[in-house]
Backbone bond lengths (Angstrom), bond angles and torsions (degrees), N, CA, C in turn:
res aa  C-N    CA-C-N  psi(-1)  N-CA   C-N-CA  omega(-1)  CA-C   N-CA-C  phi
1 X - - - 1.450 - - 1.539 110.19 -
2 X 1.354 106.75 -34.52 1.571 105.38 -174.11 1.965 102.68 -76.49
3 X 0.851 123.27 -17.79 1.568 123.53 172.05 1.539 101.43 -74.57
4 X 0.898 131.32 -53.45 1.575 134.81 165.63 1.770 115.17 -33.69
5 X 1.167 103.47 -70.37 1.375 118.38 168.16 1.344 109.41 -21.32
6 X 1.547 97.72 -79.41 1.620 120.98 -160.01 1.433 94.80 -45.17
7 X 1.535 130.53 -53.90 1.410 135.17 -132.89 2.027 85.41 -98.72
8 X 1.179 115.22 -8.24 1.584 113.70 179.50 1.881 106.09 -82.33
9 X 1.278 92.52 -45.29 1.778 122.40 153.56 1.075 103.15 -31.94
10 X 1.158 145.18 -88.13 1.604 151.31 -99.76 2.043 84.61 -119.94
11 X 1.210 110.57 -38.78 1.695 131.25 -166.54 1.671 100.93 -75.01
12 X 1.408 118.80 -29.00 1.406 113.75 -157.54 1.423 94.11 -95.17
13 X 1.639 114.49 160.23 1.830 112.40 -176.53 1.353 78.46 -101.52
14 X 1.214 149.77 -33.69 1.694 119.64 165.09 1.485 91.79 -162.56
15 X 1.309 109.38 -168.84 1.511 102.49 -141.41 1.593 112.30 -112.61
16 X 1.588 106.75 42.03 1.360 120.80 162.07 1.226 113.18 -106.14
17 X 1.633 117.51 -4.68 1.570 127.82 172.09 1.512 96.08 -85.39
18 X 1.470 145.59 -16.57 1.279 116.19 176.70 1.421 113.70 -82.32
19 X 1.461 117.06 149.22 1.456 129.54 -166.71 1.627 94.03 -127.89
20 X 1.154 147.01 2.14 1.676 137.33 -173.46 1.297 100.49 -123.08
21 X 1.106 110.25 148.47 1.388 119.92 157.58 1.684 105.86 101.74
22 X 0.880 136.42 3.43 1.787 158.21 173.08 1.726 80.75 68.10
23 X 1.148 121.56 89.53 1.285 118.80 162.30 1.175 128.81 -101.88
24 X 1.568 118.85 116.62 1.068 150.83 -169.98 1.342 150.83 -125.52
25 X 1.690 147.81 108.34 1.135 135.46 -153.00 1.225 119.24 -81.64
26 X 1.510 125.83 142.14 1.243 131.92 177.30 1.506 114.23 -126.16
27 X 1.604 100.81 139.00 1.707 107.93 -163.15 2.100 88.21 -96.37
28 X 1.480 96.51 105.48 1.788 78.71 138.61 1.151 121.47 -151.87
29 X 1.001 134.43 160.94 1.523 157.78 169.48 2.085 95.72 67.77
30 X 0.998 100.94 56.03 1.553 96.78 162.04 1.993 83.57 85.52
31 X 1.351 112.74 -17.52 2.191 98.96 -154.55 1.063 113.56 -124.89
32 X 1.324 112.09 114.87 1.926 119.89 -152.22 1.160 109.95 -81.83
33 X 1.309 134.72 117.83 1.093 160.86 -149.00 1.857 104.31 -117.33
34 X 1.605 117.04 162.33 1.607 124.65 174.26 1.674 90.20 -150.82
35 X 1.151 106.87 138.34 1.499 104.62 167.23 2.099 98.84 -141.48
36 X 1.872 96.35 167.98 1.550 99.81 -141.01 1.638 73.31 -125.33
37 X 1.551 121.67 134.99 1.226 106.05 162.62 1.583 119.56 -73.02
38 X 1.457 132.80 153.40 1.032 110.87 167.73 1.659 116.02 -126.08
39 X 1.136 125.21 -51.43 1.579 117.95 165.21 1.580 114.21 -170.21
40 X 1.426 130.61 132.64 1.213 130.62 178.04 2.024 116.19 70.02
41 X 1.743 88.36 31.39 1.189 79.90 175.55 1.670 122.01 91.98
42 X 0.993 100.33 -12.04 1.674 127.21 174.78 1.934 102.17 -80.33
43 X 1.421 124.07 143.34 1.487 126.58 152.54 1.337 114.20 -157.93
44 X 1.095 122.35 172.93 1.375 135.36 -160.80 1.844 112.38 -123.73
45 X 1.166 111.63 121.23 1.690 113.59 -150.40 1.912 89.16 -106.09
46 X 1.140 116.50 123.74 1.527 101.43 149.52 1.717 114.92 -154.23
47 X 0.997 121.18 169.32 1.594 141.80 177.40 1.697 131.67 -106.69
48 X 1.083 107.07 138.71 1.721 112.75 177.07 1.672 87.43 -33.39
49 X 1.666 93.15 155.15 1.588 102.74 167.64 1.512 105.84 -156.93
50 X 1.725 101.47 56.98 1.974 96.34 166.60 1.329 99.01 -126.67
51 X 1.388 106.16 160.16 1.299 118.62 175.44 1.525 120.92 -14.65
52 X 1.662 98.15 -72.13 1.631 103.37 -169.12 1.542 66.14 -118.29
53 X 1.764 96.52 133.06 1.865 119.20 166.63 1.692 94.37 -71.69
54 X 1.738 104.60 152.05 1.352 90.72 -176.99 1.857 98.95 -91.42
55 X 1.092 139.50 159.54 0.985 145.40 -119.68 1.949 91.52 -170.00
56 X 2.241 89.82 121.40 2.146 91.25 166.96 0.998 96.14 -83.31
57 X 1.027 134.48 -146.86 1.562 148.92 -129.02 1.740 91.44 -135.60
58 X 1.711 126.30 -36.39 1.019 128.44 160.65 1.590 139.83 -73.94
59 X 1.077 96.35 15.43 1.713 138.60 -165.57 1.397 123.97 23.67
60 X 1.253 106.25 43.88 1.693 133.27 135.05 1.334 123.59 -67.52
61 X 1.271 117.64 145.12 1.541 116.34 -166.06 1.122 122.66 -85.56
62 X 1.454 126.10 133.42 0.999 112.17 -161.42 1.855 113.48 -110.00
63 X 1.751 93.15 113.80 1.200 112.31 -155.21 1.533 101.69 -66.44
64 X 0.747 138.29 -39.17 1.933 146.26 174.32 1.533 101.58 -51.11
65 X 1.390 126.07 -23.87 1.695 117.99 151.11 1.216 139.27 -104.77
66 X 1.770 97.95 14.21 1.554 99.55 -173.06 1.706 106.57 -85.63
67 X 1.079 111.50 138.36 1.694 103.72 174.69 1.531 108.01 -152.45
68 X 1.530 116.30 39.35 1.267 132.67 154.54 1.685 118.96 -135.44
69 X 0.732 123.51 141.37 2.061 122.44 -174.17 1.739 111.52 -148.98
70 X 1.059 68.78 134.42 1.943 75.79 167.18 1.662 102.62 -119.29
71 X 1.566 99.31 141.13 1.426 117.79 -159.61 1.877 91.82 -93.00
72 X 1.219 126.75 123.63 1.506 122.50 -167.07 1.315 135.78 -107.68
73 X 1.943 82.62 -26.00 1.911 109.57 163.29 1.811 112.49 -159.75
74 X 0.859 99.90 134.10 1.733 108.62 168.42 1.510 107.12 -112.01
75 X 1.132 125.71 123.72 1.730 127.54 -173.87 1.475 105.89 165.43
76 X 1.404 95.08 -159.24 1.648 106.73 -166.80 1.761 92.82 -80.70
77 X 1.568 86.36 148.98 1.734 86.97 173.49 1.537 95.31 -92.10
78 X 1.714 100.67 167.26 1.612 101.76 170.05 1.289 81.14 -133.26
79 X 1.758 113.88 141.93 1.465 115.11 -179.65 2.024 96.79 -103.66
């Protein structure tokens, strides 16, 4: 599943085109986060990764221009 992922990753022009994996953003510590489900309880966590994050006007990131990421954890999710 995690080869799937990656290659949905690598396939998307940024990461409001992915549709698998219940993908979804998570706020913590001030640093906006997306994580990908992947199987048995397992997901894959990562974050914008350009210079200046692109940024709405409410200065959350604005994921519809992100089209670089760094992947930050692969493991068990804790909800």
């Amino acid at each position: 599943m995690l080869k799937h992922r990656l290659a949905d990753l690598r396939a998307a022009a940024c990461v409001n085109d992915l549709i698998v994996g219940n993908p979804r953003e998570l706020n913590r510590k001030n640093f906006q986060q997306y994580i990908l489900d992947l199987v048995d309880g397992y997901g894959l966590i990562f974050c914008a990764n350009h210079n200046t994050n692109p940024q709405l006007s409410c200065g959350k990131t604005d994921w519809s221009k992100v089209s670089r990421i760094k992947i930050l954890n692969i493991g068990k999710i804790n909800d």
